[in-house]
C-alpha positions as CSV (number, residue, x, y, z in Angstrom):
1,X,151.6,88.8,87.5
2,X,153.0,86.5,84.1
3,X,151.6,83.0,84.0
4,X,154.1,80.5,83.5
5,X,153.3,78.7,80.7
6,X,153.9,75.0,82.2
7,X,151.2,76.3,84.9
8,X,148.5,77.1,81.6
9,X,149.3,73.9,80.1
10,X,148.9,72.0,83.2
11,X,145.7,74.1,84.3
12,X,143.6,74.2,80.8
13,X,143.0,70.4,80.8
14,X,142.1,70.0,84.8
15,X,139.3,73.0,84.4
16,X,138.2,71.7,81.2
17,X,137.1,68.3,82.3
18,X,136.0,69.5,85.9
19,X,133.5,72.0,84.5
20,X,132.4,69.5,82.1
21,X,131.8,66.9,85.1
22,X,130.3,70.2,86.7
23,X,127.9,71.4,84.0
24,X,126.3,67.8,84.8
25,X,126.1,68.3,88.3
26,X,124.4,71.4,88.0
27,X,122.0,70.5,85.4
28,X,120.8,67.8,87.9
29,X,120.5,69.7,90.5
30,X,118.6,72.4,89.2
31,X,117.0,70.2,86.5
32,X,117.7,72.8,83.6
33,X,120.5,72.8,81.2
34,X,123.5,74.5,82.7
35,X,126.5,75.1,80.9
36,X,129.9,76.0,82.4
37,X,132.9,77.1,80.3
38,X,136.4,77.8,80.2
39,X,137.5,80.8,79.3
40,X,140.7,81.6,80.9
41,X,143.2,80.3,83.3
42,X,146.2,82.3,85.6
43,X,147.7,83.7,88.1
44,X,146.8,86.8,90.3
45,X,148.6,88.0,93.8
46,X,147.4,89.8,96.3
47,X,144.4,92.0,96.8
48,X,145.4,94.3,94.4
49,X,145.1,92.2,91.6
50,X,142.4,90.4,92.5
51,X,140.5,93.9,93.0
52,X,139.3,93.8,89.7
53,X,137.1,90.6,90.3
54,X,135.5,92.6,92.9
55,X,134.2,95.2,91.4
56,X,130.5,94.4,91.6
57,X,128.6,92.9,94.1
58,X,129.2,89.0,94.1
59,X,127.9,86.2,95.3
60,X,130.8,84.6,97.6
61,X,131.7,80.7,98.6
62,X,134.6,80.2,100.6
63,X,135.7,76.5,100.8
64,X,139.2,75.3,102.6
65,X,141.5,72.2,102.8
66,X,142.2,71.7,106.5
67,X,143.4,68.3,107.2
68,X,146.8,69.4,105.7
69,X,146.6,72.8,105.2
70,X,146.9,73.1,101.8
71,X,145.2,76.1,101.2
72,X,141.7,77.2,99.9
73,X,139.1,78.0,97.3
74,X,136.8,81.2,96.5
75,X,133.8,81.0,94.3
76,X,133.2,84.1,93.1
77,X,129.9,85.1,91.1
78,X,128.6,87.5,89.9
79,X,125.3,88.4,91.2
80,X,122.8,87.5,88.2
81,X,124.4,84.3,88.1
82,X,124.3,83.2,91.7
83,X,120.1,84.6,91.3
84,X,119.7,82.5,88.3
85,X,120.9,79.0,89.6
86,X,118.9,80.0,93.1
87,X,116.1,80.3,91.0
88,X,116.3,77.1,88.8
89,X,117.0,75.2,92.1
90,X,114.0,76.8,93.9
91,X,111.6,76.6,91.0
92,X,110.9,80.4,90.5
93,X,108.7,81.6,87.8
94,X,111.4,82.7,85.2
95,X,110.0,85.8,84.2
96,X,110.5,87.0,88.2
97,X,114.0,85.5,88.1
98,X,114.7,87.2,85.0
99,X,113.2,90.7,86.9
100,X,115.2,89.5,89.9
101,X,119.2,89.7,87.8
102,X,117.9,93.0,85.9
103,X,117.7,94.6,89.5
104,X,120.5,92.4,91.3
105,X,117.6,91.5,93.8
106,X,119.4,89.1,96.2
107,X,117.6,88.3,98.7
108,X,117.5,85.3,101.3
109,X,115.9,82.6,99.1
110,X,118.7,83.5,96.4
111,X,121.1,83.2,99.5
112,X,119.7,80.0,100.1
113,X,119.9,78.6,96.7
114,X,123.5,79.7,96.2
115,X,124.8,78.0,99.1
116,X,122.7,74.9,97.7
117,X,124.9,75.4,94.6
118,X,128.2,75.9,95.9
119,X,127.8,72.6,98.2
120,X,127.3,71.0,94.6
121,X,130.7,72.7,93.1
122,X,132.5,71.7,96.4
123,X,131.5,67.9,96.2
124,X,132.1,68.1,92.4
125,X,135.9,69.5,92.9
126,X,136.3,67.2,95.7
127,X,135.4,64.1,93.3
128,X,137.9,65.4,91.5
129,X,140.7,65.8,94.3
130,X,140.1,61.9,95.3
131,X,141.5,61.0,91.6
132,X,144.6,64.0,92.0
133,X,145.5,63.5,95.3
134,X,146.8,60.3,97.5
135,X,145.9,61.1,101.5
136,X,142.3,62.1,101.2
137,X,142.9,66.0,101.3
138,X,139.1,67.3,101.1
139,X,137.8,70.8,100.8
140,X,135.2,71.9,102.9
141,X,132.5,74.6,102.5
142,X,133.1,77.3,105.1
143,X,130.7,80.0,104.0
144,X,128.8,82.0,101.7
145,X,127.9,85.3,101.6
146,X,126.6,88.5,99.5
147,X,129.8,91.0,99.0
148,X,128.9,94.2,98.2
149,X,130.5,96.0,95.2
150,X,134.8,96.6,96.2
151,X,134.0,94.6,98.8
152,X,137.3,92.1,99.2
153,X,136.2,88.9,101.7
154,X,137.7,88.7,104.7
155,X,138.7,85.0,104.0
156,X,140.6,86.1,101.3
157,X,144.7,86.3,101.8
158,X,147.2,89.5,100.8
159,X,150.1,88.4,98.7
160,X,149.1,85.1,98.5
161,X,149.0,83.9,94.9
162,X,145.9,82.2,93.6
163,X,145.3,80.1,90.5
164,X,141.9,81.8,88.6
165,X,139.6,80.0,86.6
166,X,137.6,82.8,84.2
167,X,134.1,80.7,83.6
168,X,131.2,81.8,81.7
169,X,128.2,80.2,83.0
170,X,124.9,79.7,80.9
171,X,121.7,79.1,82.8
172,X,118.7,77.7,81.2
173,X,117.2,80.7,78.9
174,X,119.3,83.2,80.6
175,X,122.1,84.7,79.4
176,X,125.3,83.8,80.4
177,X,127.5,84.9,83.2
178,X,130.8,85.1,84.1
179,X,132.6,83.4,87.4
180,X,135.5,82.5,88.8
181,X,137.0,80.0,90.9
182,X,140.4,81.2,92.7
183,X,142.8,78.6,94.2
184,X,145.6,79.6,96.7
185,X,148.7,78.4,95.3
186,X,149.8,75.3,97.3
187,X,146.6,73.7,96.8
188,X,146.7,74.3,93.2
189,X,150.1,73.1,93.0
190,X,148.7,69.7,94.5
191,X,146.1,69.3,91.8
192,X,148.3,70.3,89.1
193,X,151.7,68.7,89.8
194,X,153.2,71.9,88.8
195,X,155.1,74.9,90.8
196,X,154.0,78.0,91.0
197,X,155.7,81.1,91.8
198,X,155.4,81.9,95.2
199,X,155.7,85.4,96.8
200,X,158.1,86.6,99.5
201,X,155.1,86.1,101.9
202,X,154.1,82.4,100.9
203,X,158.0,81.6,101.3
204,X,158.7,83.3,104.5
205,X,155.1,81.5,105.5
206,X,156.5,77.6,104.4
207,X,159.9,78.3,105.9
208,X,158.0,78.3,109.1
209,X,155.6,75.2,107.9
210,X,159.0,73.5,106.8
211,X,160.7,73.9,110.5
212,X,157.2,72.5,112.2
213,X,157.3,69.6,110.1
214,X,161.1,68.9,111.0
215,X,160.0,68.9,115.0
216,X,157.1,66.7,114.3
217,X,159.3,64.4,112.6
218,X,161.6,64.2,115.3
219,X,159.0,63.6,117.9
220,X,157.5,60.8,115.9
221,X,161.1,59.0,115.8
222,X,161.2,58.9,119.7
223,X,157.7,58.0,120.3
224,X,157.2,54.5,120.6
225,X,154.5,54.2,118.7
226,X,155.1,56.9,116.2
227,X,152.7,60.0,115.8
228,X,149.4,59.1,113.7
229,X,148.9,62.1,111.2
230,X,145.5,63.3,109.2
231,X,144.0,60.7,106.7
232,X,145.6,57.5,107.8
233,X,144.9,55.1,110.1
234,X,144.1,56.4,113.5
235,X,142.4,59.3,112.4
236,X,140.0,61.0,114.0
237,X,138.1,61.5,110.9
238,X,137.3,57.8,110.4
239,X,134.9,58.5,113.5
240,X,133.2,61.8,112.2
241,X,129.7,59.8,111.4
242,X,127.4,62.5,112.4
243,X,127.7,65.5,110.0
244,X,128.4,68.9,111.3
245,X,125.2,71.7,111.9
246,X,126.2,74.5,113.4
247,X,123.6,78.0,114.4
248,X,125.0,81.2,114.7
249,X,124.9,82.4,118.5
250,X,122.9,85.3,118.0
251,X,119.7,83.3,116.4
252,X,116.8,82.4,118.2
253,X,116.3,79.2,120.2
254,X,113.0,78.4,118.0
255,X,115.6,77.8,115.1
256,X,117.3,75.5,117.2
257,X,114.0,74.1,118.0
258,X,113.7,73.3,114.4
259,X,116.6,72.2,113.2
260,X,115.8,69.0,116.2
261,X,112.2,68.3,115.7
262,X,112.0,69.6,112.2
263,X,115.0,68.8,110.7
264,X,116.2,65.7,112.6
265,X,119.4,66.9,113.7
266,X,120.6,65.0,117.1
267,X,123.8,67.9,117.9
268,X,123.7,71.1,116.8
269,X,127.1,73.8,117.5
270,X,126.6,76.9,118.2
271,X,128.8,79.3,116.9
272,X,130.0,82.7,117.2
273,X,131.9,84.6,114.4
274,X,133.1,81.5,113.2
275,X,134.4,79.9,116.1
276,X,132.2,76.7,118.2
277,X,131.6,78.3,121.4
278,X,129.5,75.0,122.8
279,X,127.4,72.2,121.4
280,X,123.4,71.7,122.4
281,X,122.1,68.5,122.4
282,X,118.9,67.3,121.4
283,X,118.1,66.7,125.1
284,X,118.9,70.3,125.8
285,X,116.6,71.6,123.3
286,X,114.3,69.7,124.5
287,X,115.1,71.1,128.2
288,X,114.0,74.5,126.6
289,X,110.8,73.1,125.1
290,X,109.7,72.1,128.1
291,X,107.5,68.9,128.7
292,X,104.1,70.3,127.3
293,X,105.8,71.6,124.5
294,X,102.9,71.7,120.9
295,X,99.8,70.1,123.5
296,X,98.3,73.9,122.8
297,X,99.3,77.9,121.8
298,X,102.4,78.9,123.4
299,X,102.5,80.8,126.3
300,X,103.6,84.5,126.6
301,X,106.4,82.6,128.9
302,X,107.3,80.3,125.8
303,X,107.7,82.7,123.3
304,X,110.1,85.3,125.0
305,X,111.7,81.7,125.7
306,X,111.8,81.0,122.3
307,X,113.5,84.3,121.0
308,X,116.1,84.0,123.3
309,X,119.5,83.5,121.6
310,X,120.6,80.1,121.1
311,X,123.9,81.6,123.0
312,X,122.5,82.0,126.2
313,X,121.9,78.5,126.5
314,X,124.2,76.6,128.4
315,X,126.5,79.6,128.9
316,X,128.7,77.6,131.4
317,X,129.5,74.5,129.3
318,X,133.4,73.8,129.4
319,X,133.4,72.7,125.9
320,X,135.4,69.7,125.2
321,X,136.6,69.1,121.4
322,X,139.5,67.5,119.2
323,X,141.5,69.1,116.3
324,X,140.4,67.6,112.7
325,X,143.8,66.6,112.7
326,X,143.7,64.4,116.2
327,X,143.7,61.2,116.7
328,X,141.3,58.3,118.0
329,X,143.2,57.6,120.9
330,X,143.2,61.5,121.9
331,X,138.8,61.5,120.8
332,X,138.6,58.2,123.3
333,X,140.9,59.6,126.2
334,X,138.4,63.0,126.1
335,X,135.5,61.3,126.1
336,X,136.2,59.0,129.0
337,X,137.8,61.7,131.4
338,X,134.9,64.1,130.7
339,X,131.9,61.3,130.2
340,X,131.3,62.3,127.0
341,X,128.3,61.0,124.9
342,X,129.5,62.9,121.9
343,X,132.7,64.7,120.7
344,X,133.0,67.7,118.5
345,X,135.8,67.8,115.8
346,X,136.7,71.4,114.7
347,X,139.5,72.7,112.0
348,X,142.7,75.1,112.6
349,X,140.2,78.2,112.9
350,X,138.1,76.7,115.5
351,X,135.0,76.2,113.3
352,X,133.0,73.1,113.4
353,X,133.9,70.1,111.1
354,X,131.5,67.2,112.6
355,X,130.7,65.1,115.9
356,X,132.0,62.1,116.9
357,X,129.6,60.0,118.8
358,X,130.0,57.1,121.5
359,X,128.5,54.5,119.4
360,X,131.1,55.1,116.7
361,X,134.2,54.8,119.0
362,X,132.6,51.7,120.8
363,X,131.9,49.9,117.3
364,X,135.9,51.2,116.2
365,X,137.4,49.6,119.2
366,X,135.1,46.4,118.7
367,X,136.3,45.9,115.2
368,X,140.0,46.7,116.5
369,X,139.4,44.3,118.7
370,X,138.2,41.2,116.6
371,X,141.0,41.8,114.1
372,X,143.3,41.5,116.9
373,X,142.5,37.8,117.4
């Protein structure tokens, strides 16, 4: 589709000085010179258009804003890229990373290295919305994942228009790559301050969004206290102090194992195709272990035990949890009708966004409390 030319004029400078700010980061975090660059900014719709991008395999980060659905973003790399930053980070010999992008070898170090990566690109763009836009709209890193060549994500939308970035990326000594960064329209329209053409779908879509706003509106005007909304005061997400972990279902209970003694992690969700089915605590991993758990070589008991997926743990747990877009009030009422130590926050898809613990709501309604006298 044509690019209005408002939309290149308004694009060119944000890109430019976030992949400067970027080409920093990286260098940082891999500790070798990384140079991101500009080469082209517009607008594609639907998957047709975008099929192009696809064409080889890529290296995939999917990232989206969900405390007021503004939209998302797609990192899309091209393989020899996404294997050159995973090496840098990781410290690889260069001459096997080099072997590595000649054969598209991606394997689950690279995996690991490019999630380690987009994280960095996610926080950068993020430092970046704080400065564009005014209630605290943040994106969050959903996924990553290896797409095979014509392979179009799942995450990504039909006739939806997105904002692309075209970057060349130069890592260290090898040569450079291309990426690119697509934005769904609405969000880019809150970075930019510019409109975008919308499709038949996206308009049909915020008619909808439009009429839902209206009825919230009018609830908030006969509720006596009015409604609290995302980002403001009353939010739930003033309380999210213990970051979000999250294990797949299907992965062993020895990973879950880890992630507590190992790792340090006090909660951990458990997930299946995206969605939090239940939460384990660190006192129901340590249920699993048992009380003589590392005092000598595991029995043939303990390690069936161990391989058992985290899913079948605690398969009767009525899990409790809060929208990311509730309220303290609503986190405090669930907590005290089910006895709740800890609460889970999750987004509009049902995926996990962080944990609310006691100790945060008791010190909230403590401060609350002294400014009220």
């Amino acid at each position: 589709m044509e690019t209005p030319e408002s939309v290149i004029k308004n694009a060119k400078p944000f890109f430019e000085g976030y992949f400067q700010n970027l080409s920093k980061d990286l260098t940082e975090l891999t500790t070798v010179p990384v140079v991101c660059t500009l080469v082209s900014v517009g607008l594609l719709r639907g998957k047709a258009e975008l099929a192009p991008l696809f064409a080889g395999d890529r290296s995939v980060a999917f990232a989206e804003e969900d405390s007021a659905a503004l939209g998302d973003l797609h990192l899309v790399f091209d393989t020899p890229l996404s294997i050159a930053l995973a090496g840098t980070l990781m410290q690889t010999d260069p001459a096997v990373t080099q072997e590595k992008m000649e054969s598209r070898d991606y394997d689950e170090e690279c995996q690991e290295g490019f999630r380690e990566v987009a994280t960095q690109i996610v926080t950068s763009i993020n430092r970046q919305l704080e400065e564009k836009l005014a209630k605290g709209e943040h994106l969050f890193l959903e996924a990553t994942e290896h797409n095979p060549a014509g392979a179009l994500p799942e995450t990504l939308a039909d006739q939806i228009t997105y904002l692309v970035a075209n970057v060349e990326v130069k890592t260290a000594e090898f040569p450079s790559v291309a990426a690119h960064w697509l934005i769904s329209r609405k969000f880019a329209e809150s970075i930019l301050k510019t409109e975008i053409p919308a499709s038949a779908q996206e308009l049909a879509d915020e008619k909808g969004m439009e009429a839902d706003e209206a009825d919230i509106t009018a609830l908030a005007a006969g509720h006596p206290d009015g409604l609290v909304m995302p980002q403001v005061e009353g939010s739930i997400r003033l309380l999210m102090t213990e970051a979000p972990f999250s294990l797949k279902a299907e992965e062993p209970v020895n990973k879950g194992i880890t992630a507590v003694t190992h790792d340090g992690h006090r909660y951990i969700g458990i997930e299946h195709k995206g969605m939090l089915i239940r939460v384990l605590s660190r006192s129901d991993i340590h249920q699993v272990m048992g009380p003589f758990h590392g005092s000598g070589a595991p029995a043939p008991r303990d390690k069936a035990l161990y391989a058992l997926p985290l899913g079948k743990i605690n398969a009767q747990q009525q899990l409790v949890k809060i929208a990311s877009n509730g309220t303290i009030e609503e986190a405090a009422n669930l907590m005290q009708a089910h006895n709740l130590h800890m609460l889970p926050v999750v987004n509009s898809r049902g995926g996990l966004r962080g944990f609310v613990p006691i100790q945060a709501m008791v010190d909230y309604y403590r401060k609350m409390g002294r400014k009220g006298k």
